[in-house]
N, C-alpha and C positions, 0 to 999 in steps of 0.2 A: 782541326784548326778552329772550325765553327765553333766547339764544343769548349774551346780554351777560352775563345773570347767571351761566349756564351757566359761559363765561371766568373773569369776575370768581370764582367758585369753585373753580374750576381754579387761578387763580394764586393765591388763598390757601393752597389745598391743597398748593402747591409749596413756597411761600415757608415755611409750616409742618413741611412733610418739610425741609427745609435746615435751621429751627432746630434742627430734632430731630439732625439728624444731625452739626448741629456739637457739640449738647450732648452726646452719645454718644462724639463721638469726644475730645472736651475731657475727660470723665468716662472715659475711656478710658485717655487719658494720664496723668492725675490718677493714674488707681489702680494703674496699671504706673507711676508714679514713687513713689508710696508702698510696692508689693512689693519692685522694686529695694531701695529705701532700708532697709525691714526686711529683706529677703533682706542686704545689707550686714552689718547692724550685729547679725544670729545669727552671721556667719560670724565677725566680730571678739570676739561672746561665747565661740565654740568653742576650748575648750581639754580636747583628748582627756587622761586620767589613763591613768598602767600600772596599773590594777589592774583583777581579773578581776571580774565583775559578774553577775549573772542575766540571760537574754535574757526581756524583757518581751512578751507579743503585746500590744499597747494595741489592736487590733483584736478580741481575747474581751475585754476590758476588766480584765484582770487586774489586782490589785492591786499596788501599789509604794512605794517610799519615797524620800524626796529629804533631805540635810541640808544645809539653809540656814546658813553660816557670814557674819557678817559682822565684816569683818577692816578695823583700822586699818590700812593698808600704808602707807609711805611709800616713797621714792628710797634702795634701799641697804639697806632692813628690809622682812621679812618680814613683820612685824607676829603680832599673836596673834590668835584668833578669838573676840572678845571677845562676840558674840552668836553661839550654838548653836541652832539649833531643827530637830527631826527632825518629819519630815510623812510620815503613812502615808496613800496617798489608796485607798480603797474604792468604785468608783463602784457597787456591786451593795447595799452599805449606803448609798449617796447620801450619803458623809462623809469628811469629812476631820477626821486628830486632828491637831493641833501641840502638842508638849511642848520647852518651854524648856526647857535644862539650863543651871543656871547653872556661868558661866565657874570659876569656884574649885573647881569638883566634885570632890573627891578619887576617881582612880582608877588603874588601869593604863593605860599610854601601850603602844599595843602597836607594836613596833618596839623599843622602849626596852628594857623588863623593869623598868622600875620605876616607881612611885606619882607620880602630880603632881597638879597640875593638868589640868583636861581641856582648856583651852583651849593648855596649852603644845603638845597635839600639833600642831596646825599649824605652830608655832615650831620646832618639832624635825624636821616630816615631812611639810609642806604640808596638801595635801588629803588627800593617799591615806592619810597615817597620822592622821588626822582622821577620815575615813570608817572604818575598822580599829578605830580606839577606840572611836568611838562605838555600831558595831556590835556590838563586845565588850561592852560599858557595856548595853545593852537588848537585847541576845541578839537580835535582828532582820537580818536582810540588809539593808543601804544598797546602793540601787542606783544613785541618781544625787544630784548635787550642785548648790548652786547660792551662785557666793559674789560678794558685793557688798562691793565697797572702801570703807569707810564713810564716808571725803573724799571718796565721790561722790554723799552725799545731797544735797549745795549741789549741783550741777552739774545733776542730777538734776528734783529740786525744782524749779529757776531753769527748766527745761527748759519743765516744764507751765505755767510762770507763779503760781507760790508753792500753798499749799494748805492745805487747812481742817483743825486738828483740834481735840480735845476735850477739855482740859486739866483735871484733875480734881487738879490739886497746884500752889498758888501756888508761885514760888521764881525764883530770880536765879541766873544761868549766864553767867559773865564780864560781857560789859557788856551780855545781855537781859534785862530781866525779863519772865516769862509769868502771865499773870493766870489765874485759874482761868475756866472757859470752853470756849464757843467761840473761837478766834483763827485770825488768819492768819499765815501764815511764810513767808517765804524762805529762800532755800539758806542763808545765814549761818544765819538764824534756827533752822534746823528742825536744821542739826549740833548746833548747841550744844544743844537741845532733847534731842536722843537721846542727849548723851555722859552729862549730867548725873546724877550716880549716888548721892553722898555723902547729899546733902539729903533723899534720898527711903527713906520708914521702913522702904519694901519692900526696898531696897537696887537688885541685879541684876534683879530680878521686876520692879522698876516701871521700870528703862530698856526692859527687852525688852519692858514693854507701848508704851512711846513706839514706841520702834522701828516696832513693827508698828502703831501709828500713821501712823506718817508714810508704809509701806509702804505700808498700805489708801489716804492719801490722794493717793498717786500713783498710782494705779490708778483709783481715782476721776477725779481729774484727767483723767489722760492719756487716759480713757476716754470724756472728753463733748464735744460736738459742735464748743466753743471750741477745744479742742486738734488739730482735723484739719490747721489751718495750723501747728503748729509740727510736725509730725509729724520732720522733719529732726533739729531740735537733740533732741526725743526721741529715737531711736532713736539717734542721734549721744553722746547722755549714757550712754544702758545699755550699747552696745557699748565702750563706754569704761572702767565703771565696773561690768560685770556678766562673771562666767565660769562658764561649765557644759559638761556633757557629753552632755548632751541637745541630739542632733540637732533642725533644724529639722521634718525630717519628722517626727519623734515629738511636737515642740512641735504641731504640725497634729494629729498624731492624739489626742494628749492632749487639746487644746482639742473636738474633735471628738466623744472617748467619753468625754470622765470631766468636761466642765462643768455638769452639774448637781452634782457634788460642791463643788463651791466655793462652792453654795451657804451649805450646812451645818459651816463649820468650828471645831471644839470644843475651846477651849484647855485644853492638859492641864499639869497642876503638881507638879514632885520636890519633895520636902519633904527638907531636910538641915540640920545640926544644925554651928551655927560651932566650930572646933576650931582653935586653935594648935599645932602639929607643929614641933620645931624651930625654933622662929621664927618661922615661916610659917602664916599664915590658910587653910585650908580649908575648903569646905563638905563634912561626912561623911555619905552617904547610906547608911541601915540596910540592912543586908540582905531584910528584910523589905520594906521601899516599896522596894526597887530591883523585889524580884520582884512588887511589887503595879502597877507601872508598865510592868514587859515583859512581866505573862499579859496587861495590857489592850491594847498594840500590836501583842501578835501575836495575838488573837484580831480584832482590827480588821482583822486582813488576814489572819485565815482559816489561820493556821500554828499 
């Protein structure tokens, strides 16, 4: 009788080391076709720049900066950089600052030698005379880049399967209207959501807060347990739709030493004053809030 049961445990003992070991190897597969798939779609975000840079150790955990451009591009245009935000991340102060600069910012285009818009330097000089300007513009080193097609927030969006944000301004954007709120959006929905500029009293300040709106809610999104099955058409949307210069190995390291900074991120704001030049609308930043906005970025990282 001992001898039956004895069996009878033995072949459950088997038959339970095989589920395990299919679930292992399935969970195996699973997670090397999910690396593949992001190992893919970093390498289709990489687009090396010629321009000379700092070498970062992100292993001391040294501090850095990244400027985020998001650029209307289309087939045949270059497009402009119509959201600017420079991020200096600190992981030894546990923070990150983001300062929007808005697109109309009268400055020096450097490459050029003369005044415009800040947003024309990419129009004139890509990235690298985007990174140069704005370097110039807050006296800080830009070390890396990160620029998103902004017709690929549909794409994007539609990726994670729509997503939630928190609309704090009634108003009407071609044929959406957005109610004030919580709402939900899709890729249509959520473009026209961030182009909308005119209606809003902030002007530039309350698109670039949609924006980073919709950024957080893809992040959110793509980040919870429902989206492990679309994993494809996400990474398939960014590599599409995202370019930087930051290696995947520095993406590892970064997520590695400096993720408790993400916790902490503290939205910073240029104050400039509307001005007609020639015809032409500008926002004029004082001398004074220019340098009251670069001792604070470069004391955030320690320079």
């Amino acid at each position: 009788m001992r001898a039956d049961r004895t069996k009878q445990k033995n072949k459950w003992l088997r038959i339970t080391g095989i589920i395990v070991l299919l679930l292992a190897v399935s969970l195996g597969a699973y997670l090397f076709t999910v690396y593949k798939s992001l190992t893919s779609a970093v390498e289709t975000m990489q687009e090396p720049i010629e321009r000379e840079t700092r070498p970062i150790k992100f292993d001391n955990r040294e501090p850095f900066t990244v400027l985020m451009l998001g650029v209307d591009e289309r087939e045949g245009d270059r497009g402009r950089s119509d959201t600017i935000i420079a991020l200096t991340v600190n992981p030894e102060k546990n923070s990150i600052k983001m300062l929007s600069i808005p697109r109309d910012t009268r400055t020096e285009i450097v490459g050029r030698g003369t005044e415009d818009k800040i947003n024309h330097a990419y129009a004139f000089g890509g990235v690298e005379m985007s990174m140069d300007t704005v370097e110039n513009f807050l006296d800080i080193p830009i070390d890396y880049y990160l620029k998103m097609n902004m017709e690929g927030f549909q794409e994007i969006v539609d990726a994670v399967g729509g997503i939630t944000v928190n609309n704090d301004l009634e108003f009407t954007e071609g044929s959406f209207h957005f109610a004030k709120g919580n709402i939900e959006l899709n890729g249509r929905e959520a473009l026209a959501y961030v182009r909308m500029r005119k209606q809003d009293p902030e002007g530039d300040f309350g698109r670039q807060k949609r924006q980073r709106q919709i950024i957080q809610g893809i992040i959110k999104k793509g980040a919870s347990v429902g989206s492990l099955t679309k994993f494809d058409d996400i990474f398939a949307a960014l590599g599409n739709n995202v370019k930087t210069n930051i290696s995947f190995e520095d993406m590892v390291d970064i997520q590695s030493n400096y993720k408790s900074a993400a916790g902490n991120i503290e939205q910073m704001r240029i104050e400039s004053a509307g001005t007609t030049i020639g015809g032409i609308y500008y926002g004029v930043v004082s001398s004074e809030e220019q340098q009251r906005v670069q001792n604070e970025l470069k004391t955030h990282l320690g320079i």
